[in-house]
MARVO-360801 format. One line per 3 residues: number of its first residue (from 1); their letters; for each residue x, y, z of C-alpha. Coordinates in pm, 1 decimal, decimal comma. Layout:
N
NUM) a) X/Y/Z; ...
END
This chain:
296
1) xxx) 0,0/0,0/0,0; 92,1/387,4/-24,9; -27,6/685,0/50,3
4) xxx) -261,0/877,4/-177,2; -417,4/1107,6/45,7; -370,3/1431,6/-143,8
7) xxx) -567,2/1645,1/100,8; -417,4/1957,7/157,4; -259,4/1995,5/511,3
10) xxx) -359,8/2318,7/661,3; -126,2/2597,0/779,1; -211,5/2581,0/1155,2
13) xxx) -210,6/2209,5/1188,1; 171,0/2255,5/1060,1; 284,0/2512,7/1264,4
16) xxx) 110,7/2333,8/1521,0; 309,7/2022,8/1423,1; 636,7/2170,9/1433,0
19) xxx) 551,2/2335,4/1768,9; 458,2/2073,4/1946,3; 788,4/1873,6/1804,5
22) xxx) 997,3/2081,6/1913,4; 827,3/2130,9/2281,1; 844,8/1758,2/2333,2
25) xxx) 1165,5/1679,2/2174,8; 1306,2/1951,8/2380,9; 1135,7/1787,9/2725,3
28) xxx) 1296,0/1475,0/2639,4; 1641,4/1606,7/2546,8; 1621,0/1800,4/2852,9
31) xxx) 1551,9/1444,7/3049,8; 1909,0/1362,2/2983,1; 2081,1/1652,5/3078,9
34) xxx) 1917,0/1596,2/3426,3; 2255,1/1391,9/3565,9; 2444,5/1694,5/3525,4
37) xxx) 2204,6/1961,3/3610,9; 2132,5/1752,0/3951,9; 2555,2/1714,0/3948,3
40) xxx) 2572,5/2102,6/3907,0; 2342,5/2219,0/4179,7; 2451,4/1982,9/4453,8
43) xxx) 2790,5/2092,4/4389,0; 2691,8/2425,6/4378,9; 2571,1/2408,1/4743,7
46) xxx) 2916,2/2295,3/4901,7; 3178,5/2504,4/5023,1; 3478,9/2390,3/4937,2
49) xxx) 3820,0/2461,2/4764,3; 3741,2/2258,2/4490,0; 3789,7/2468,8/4127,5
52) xxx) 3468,5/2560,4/3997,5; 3326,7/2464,3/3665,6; 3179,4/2725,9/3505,2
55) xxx) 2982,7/2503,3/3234,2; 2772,8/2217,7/3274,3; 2839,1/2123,6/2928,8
58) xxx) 3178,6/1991,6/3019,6; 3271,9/1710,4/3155,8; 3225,3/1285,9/3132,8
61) xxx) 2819,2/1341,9/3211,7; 2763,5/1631,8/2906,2; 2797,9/1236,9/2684,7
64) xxx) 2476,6/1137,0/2868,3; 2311,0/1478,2/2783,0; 2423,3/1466,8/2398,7
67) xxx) 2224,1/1162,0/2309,3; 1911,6/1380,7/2395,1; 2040,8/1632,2/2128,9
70) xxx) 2086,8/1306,6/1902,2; 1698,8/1193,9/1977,2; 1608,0/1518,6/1874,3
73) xxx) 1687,7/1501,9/1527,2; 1570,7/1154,4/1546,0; 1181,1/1228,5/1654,4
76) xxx) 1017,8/1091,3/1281,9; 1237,0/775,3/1262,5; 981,5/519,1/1416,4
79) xxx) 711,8/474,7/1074,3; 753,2/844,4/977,6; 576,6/983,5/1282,1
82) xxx) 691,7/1193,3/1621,5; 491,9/1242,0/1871,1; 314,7/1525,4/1732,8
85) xxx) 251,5/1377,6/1446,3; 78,0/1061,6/1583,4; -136,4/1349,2/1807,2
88) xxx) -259,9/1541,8/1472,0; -291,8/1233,0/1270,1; 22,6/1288,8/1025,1
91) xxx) 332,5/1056,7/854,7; 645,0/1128,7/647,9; 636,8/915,5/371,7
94) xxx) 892,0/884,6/63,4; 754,4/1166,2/-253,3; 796,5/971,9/-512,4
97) xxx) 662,7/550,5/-370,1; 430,2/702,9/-119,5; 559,0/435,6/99,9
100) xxx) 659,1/515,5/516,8; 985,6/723,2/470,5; 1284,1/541,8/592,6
103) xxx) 1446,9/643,8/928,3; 1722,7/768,1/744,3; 1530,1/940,9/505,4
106) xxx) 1355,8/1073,3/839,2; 1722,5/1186,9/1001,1; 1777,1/1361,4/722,0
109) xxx) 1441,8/1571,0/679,3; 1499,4/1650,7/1039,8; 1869,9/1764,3/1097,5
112) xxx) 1724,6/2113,7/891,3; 1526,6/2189,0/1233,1; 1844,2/2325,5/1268,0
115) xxx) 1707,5/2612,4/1048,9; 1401,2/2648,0/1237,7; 1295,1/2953,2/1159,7
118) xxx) 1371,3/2904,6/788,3; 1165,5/2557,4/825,9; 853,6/2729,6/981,8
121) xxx) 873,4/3030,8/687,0; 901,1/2747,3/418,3; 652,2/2516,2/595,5
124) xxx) 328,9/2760,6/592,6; 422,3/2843,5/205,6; 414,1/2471,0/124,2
127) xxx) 271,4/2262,0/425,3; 412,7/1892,3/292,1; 741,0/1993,0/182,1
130) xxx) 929,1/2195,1/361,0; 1376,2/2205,8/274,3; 1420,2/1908,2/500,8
133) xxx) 1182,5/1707,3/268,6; 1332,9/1817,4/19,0; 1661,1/1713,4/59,8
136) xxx) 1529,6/1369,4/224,9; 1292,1/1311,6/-59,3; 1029,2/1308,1/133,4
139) xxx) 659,4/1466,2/240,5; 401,4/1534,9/526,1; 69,5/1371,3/457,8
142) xxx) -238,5/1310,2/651,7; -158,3/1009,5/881,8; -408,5/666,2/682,6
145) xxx) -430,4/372,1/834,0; -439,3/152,0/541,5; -61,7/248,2/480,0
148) xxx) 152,7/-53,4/575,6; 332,5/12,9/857,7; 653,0/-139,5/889,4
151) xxx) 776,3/-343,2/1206,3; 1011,1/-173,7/1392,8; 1397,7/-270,6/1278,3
154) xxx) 1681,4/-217,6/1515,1; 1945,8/-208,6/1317,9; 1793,7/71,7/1103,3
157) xxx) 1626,3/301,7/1419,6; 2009,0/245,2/1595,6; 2188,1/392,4/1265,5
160) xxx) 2031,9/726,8/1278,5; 2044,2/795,4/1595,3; 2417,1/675,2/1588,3
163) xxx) 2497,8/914,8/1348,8; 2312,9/1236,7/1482,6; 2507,1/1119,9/1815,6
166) xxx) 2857,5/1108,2/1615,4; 2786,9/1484,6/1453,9; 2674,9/1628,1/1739,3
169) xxx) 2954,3/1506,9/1961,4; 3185,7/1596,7/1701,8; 3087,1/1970,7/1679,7
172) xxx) 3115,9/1974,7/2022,5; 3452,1/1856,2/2023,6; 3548,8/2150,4/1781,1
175) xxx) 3388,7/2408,4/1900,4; 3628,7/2645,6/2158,2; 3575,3/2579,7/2527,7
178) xxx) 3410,9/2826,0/2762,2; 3494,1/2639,8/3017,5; 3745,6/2817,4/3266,7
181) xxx) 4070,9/2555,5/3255,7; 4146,8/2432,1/3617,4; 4495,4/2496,8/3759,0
184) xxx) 4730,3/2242,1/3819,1; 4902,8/2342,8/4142,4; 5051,7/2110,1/4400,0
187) xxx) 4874,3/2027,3/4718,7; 5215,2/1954,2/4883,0; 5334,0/2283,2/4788,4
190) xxx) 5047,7/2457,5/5033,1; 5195,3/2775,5/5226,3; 5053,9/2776,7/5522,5
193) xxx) 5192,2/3073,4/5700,8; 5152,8/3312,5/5357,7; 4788,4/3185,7/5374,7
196) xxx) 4690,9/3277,0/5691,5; 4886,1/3623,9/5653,6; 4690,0/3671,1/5383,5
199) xxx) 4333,0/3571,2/5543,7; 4469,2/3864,4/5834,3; 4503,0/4138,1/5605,7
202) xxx) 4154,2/4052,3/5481,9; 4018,7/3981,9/5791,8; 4160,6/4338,6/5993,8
205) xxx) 3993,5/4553,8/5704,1; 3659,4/4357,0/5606,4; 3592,4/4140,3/5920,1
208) xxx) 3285,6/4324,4/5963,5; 3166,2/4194,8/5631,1; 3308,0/3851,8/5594,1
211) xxx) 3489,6/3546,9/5736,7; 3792,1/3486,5/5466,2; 3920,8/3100,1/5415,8
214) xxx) 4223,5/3119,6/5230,3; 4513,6/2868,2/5087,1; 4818,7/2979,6/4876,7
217) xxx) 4994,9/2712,8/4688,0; 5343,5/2765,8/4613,5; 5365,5/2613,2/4275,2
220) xxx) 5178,7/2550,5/3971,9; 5302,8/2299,5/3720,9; 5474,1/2418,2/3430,4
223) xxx) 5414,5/2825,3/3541,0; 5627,3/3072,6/3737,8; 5291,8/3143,2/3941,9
226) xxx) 5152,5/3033,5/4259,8; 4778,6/2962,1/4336,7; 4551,1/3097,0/4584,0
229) xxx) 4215,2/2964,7/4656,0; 3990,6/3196,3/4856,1; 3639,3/3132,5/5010,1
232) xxx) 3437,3/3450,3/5166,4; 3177,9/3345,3/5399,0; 2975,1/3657,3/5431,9
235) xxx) 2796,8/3794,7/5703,7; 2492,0/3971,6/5533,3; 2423,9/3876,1/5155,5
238) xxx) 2589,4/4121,4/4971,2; 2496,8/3910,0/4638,4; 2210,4/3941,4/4653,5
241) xxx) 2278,9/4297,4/4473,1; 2491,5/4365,8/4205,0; 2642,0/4711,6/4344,7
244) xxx) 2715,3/4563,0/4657,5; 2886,2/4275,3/4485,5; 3109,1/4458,6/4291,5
247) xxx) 3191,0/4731,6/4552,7; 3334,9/4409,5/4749,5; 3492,8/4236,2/4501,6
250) xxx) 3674,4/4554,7/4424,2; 3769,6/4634,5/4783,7; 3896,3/4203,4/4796,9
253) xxx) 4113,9/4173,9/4536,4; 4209,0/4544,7/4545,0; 4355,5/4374,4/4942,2
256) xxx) 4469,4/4064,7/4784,0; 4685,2/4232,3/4543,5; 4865,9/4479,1/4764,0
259) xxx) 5021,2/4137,9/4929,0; 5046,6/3980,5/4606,3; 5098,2/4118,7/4331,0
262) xxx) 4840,5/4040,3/4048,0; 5098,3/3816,2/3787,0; 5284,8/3632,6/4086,3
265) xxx) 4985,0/3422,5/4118,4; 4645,7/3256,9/3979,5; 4342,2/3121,5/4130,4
268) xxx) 4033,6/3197,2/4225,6; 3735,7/3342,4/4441,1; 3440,7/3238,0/4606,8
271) xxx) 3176,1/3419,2/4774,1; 2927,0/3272,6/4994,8; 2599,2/3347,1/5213,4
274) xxx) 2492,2/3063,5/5406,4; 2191,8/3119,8/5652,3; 1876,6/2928,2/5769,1
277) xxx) 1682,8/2851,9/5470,1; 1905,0/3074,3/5266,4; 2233,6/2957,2/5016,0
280) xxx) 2381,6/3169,1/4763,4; 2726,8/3198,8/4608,8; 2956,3/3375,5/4350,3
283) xxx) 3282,1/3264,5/4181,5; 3487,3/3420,3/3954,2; 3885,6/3410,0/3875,1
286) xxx) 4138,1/3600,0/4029,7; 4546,0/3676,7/3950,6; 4709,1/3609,7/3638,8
289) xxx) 4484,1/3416,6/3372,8; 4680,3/3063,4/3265,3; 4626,2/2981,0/2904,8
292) xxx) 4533,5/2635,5/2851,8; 4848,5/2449,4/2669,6; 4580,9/2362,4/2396,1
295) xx) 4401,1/2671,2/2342,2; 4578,2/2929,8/2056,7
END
């Protein structure tokens, strides 16, 4: 059997298509980035001198996340129909047999989500083909019943969804980093007396405001630098306000560097508010900035 419904689909049961896609495709590509969101905010309630990541997109779990990016592109492959499309009674099938489109065929209509916008404009001009179906060879038609579905097939839903995995992960791999590169100092080179000399000096002019917590490490690895680490338990929650914020931070490091100098060291700075009911921190980089070995 294929399909020779020719009825016209209308504009608003497209758009509505290609909303709800994308709503549920996001949901479920958000799914898997819940490892490292749940990672993220647990670590971001400890105080510690751990180095902080600034992006959740790094690290082992961001692999877990990427295969919801992969499903994404993936949505049609099962018999030519996503979720929306089973909900508004539509398929993909091939333009020229009028047989179910292939999950490749499917793969490929859908990596030109990508050009969203572009899709939508091109979608209410002609509401079976939009560029992805062209490319794909493919069209939207009203979903029939009589067309044979086929059973699913492993081997050709895995290959797909492989493949959108592989692309994805590989742009990720080229794109540049925004992640801030963590400092590798020596633990056994921790200066204990400099530290607390330093935590004084904060402590005599901004004990009022703060508790400081600091360590200075005498070496970093491969860098005429040392690295500090500095925790600032405050007493009121001065970031909670972005004036207040930066009127410390100014007055901190502004301390920090009249005992040492700003390209003797690296590290970096955290501040914290911890009360009943009540958590909230800030961390940003202090000293000299270290270039990562692989960045240009």
């Amino acid at each position: 059997m294929i399909s020779n419904d020719n009825r016209p689909i209308s504009v608003g049961t497209r758009l509505g298509a290609m909303l709800l896609d994308h709503v549920f495709m996001t949901i479920i590509a958000m799914i898997f980035f819940l490892p490292t969101m749940i990672s993220g905010f647990s670590d971001a309630f400890k105080v510690s001198h751990e180095q902080t990541d600034f992006n959740f997109m790094e690290g082992p779990m961001k692999y877990i996340g990427l295969i919801g990016f992969a499903l994404y592109f993936c949505k049609d492959i099962i018999n030519g129909r996503s979720i929306a499309k089973r909900i508004l009674k539509l398929q993909v099938v091939d333009n020229k047999t009028g047989q179910v489109a292939s999950p490749l065929q499917c793969f490929v209509r859908d990596i030109f989500c990508v050009l969203w916008i572009v899709e939508v404009i091109v979608a209410m001009a002609n509401t079976s083909r939009r560029i992805g179906d062209r490319v794909a060879g493919t069209r939207l038609v009203h979903y029939d019943p009589a067309l044979e579905q086929s059973k699913p097939n492993v081997a050709k839903l895995a290959l797909p969804v492989i493949i959108s995995y592989g692309l994805i992960a590989l742009l990720m791999s080229v794109m540049p980093s925004t992640t801030m590169a963590k400092t590798n100092y020596s633990e056994a080179s921790y200066n204990a007396a400099e530290s607390k000399e330093l935590e004084k000096v904060i402590t005599d002019s901004l004990g009022q405001y703060l508790t400081p917590d600091i360590r200075v490490y005498d070496t970093v690895k491969n860098e005429n630098l040392k690295y500090v680490s500095t925790i600032l338990k405050l007493k009121e929650n001065y970031i909670a306000d972005d004036n207040s914020y930066n009127q410390l931070h100014i007055m901190t490091t502004n301390l920090i560097y009249s005992k040492m100098p700003k390209e003797t060291f690296t590290g970096q700075i955290k501040y914290v508010y911890q009360s009943s009911g009540q958590f909230q921190s800030r961390a940003t980089t202090i000293g000299t900035y270290v270039k990562p070995k692989d960045e240009k």
